[in-house]
C-alpha positions in Angstrom: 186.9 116.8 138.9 189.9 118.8 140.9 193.0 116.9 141.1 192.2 114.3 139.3 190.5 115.9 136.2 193.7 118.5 135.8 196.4 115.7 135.8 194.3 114.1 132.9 194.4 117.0 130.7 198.4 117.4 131.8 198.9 113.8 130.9 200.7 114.0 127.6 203.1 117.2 128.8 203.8 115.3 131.7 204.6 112.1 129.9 208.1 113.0 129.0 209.1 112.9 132.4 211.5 110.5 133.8 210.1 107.7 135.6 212.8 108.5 138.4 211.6 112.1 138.6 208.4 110.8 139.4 209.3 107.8 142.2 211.3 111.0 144.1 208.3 113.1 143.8 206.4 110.0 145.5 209.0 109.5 147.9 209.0 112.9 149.3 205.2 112.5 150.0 205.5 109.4 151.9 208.1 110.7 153.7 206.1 114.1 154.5 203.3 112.1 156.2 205.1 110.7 159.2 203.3 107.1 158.5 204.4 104.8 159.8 204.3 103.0 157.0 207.5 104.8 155.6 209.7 103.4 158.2 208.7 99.9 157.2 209.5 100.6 153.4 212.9 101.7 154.6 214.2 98.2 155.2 213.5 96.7 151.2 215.7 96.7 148.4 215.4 100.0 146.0 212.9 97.9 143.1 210.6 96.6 146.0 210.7 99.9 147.9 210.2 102.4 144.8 206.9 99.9 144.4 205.5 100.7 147.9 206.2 103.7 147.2 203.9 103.9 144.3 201.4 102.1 146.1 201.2 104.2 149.0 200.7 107.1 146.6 198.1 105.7 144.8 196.4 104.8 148.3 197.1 108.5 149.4 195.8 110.3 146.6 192.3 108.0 146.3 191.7 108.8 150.1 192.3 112.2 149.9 189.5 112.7 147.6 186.7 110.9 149.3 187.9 113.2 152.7 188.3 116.3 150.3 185.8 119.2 149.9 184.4 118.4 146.7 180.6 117.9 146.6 179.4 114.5 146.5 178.8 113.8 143.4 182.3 115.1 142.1 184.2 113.2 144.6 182.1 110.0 143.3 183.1 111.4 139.4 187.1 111.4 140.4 186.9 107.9 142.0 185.4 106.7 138.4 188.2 108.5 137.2 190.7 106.6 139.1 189.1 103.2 138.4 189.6 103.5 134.5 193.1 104.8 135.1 193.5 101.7 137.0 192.3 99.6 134.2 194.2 101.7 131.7 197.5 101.2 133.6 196.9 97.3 133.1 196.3 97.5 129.6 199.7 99.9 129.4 198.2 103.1 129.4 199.2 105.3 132.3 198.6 109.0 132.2 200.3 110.6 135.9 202.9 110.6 137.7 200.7 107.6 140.0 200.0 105.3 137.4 203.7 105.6 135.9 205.7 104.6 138.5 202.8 101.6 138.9 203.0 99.9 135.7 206.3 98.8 136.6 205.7 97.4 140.0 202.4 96.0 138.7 204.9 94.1 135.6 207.1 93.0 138.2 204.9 91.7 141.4 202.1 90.4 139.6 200.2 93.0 141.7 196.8 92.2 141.3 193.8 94.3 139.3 191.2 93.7 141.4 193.0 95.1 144.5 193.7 98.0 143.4 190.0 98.6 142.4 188.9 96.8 146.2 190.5 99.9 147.7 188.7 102.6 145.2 185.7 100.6 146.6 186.3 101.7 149.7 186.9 105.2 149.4 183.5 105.3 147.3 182.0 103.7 150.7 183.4 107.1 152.4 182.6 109.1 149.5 179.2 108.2 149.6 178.7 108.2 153.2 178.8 109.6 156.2 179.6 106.2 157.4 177.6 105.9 160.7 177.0 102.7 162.9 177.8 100.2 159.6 176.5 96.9 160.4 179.6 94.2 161.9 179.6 93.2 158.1 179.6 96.4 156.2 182.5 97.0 158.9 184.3 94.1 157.9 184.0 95.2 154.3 184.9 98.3 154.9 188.1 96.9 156.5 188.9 94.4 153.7 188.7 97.1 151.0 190.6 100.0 152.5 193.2 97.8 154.9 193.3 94.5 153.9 193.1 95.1 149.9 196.4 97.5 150.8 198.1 94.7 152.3 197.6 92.2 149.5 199.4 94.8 147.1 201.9 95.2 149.7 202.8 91.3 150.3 203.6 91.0 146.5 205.6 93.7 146.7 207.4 92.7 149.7 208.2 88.8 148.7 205.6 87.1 149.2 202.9 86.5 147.3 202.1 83.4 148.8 198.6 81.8 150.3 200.1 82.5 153.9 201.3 86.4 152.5 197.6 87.1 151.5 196.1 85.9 154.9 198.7 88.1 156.9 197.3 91.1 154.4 193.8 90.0 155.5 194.0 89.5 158.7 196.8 92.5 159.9 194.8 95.2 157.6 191.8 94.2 159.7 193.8 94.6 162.6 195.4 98.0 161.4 192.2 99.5 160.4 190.1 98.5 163.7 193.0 100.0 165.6 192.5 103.3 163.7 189.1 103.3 164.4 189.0 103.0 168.0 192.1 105.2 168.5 190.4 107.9 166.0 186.8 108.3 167.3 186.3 111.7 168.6 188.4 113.0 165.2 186.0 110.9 162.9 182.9 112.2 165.1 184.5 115.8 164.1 183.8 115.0 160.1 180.6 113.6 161.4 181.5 109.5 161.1 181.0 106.9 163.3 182.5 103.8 162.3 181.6 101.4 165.6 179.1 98.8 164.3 175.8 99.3 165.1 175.4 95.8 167.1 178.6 96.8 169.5 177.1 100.4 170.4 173.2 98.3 170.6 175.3 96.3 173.3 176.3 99.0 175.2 173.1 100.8 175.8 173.7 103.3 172.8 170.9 104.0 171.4 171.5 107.8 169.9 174.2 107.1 166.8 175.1 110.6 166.7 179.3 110.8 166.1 179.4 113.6 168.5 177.2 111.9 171.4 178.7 108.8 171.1 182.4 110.3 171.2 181.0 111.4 174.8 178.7 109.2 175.6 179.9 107.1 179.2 179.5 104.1 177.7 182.0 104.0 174.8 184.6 102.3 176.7 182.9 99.6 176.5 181.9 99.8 173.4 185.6 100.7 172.2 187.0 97.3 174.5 184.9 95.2 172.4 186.8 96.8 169.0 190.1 96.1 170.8 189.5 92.6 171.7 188.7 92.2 167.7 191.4 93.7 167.0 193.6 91.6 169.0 192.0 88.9 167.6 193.4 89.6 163.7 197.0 90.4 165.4 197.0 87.0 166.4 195.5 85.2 163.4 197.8 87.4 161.4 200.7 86.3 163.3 200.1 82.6 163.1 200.3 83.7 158.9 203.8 85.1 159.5 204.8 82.0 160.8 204.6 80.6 157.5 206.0 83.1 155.2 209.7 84.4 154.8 211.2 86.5 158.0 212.9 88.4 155.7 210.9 89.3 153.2 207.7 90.2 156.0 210.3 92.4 157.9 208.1 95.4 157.0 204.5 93.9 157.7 206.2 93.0 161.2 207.4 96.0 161.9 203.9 97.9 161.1 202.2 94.9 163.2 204.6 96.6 166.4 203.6 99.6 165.4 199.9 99.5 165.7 199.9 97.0 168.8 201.8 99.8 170.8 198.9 102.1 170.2 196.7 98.9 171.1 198.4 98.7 174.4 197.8 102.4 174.7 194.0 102.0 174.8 194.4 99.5 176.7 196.1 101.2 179.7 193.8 104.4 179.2 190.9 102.1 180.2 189.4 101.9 176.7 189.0 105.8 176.7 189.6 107.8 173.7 193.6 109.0 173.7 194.2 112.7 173.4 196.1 113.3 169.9 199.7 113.0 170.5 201.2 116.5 169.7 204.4 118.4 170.3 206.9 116.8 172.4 204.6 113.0 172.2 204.8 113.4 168.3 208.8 113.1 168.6 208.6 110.4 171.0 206.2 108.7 168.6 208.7 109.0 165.6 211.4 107.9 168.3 209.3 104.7 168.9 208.4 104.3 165.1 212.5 104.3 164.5 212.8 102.0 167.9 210.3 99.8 166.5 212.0 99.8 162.9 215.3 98.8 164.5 214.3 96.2 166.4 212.5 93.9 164.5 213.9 94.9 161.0 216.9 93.0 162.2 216.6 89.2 162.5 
């Protein structure tokens, strides 16, 4: 099973490591993606930070198998994998790097069991896949398990594991993942997915589901307006859940909220058209924003 069956048999070598040895491993992954989720994590205190960290490492490592290269069937096997390794972390038992610097966070956040599997879920859904043309529910599923289920590990680990915490995790990871997938279209139609629900695209006039046709097809502004105007709707619902929680412990989920309505507004002035990556030069400017961003509103 790749990655995931070699740090299995490593597991008991491995488990003299010091926990801190691990966390910096972690950290220098988060920081090597350019998310912009690291700038967010910047603001909390060490114990809270070292725990997104985790998270985000866990999140990064299930993803990357369900877009790897292994065969079906394998990637499915590794997933498994992952789901008792979540269950052994709760019953004390953690075997990798991952799972070590978890148990902590999961000790002192109360960071819930059945999120942590919700987002395995959702990589199986991509595992198992191509997604193409889900239905507006299986979309909204989708977006729960790989968005939203991230978020409600995240609140805890932020401050605020409150009623109001988990319906900012619900409603923003909604918004965060429908942004992706109208910003992301013709690179998702190049690993042959289409994640615009079927009914939107029936709307349109798009009757051909092909990733590649649609990507091209006239139409999908349209189609791609109607994903914005649902994603504006979470923002907003997820911003009247701010309202109730603590400023400064939701510094980071603000700050990731500005983020992703920049690129929002981005679609927006392009006319609903997909944006051309943003490489070279744009990539600084992006980190320039990210760190713009990150000092603006991770100041109150």
């Amino acid at each position: 099973m790749g990655l995931v069956q070699t740090r299995s048999q490593a597991a008991p070598a491995e488990a003299t490591r010091p926990i801190q040895s691990d966390l910096e491993d972690i950290r220098a992954r988060v920081q090597a993606s350019g998310s912009s989720f690291y700038w967010a994590m910047r603001l909390l205190p060490r114990e809270r930070r070292e725990a997104l960290f985790a998270i985000y490492a866990f999140c990064r490592e299930v993803d990357d198998i369900a877009d790897g290269n292994l065969p079906q069937d394998q990637k499915i096997a590794a997933l498994r994998v992952w789901h008792e390794m979540i269950d052994g972390v709760f019953e004390g038992r953690s075997t990798d790097t991952i799972t070590r610097a978890l148990e902590p966070a999961i000790r002192a956040y109360d960071l819930q069991k059945r999120d942590f599997h919700a987002v395995i879920d959702g990589m199986e859904m991509d595992a198992l896949g191509p997604i193409i043309a889900p239905t507006l529910e299986v979309l909204d599923q989708y977006c729960d398990r790989v968005a939203s289920a991230v978020g409600r590990l995240c609140v805890r680990a932020f401050g605020e594991p409150t009623h109001a915490g988990e319906r900012v995790a619900d409603h923003l990871g909604r918004a965060l993942q429908l942004t992706n997938i109208l910003r992301d279209v013709e690179e998702d139609a190049a690993i042959n997915r289409l994640y615009l629900p079927t009914e939107l695209l029936e709307r349109a006039g798009i009757a051909d589901t092909s990733p590649t046709d649609v990507a091209t097809d006239p139409r999908l502004p349209q189609v791609l307006e109607s994903i914005g105007h649902m994603a504006e709707e979470a923002f907003a619902k997820a911003e009247d859940a701010l309202a109730e929680c603590s400023k400064n412990a939701m510094r980071p989920a603000v700050i990731m909220m500005m983020v992703y309505r920049k690129h929002l507004e981005r679609a927006r002035a392009n006319n609903w058209r997909p944006l051309s990556p943003r490489t070279g030069f744009a990539r600084v400017l992006s980190k320039m924003e990210k760190l713009q961003i990150a000092i603006r509103y991770g100041v109150f």
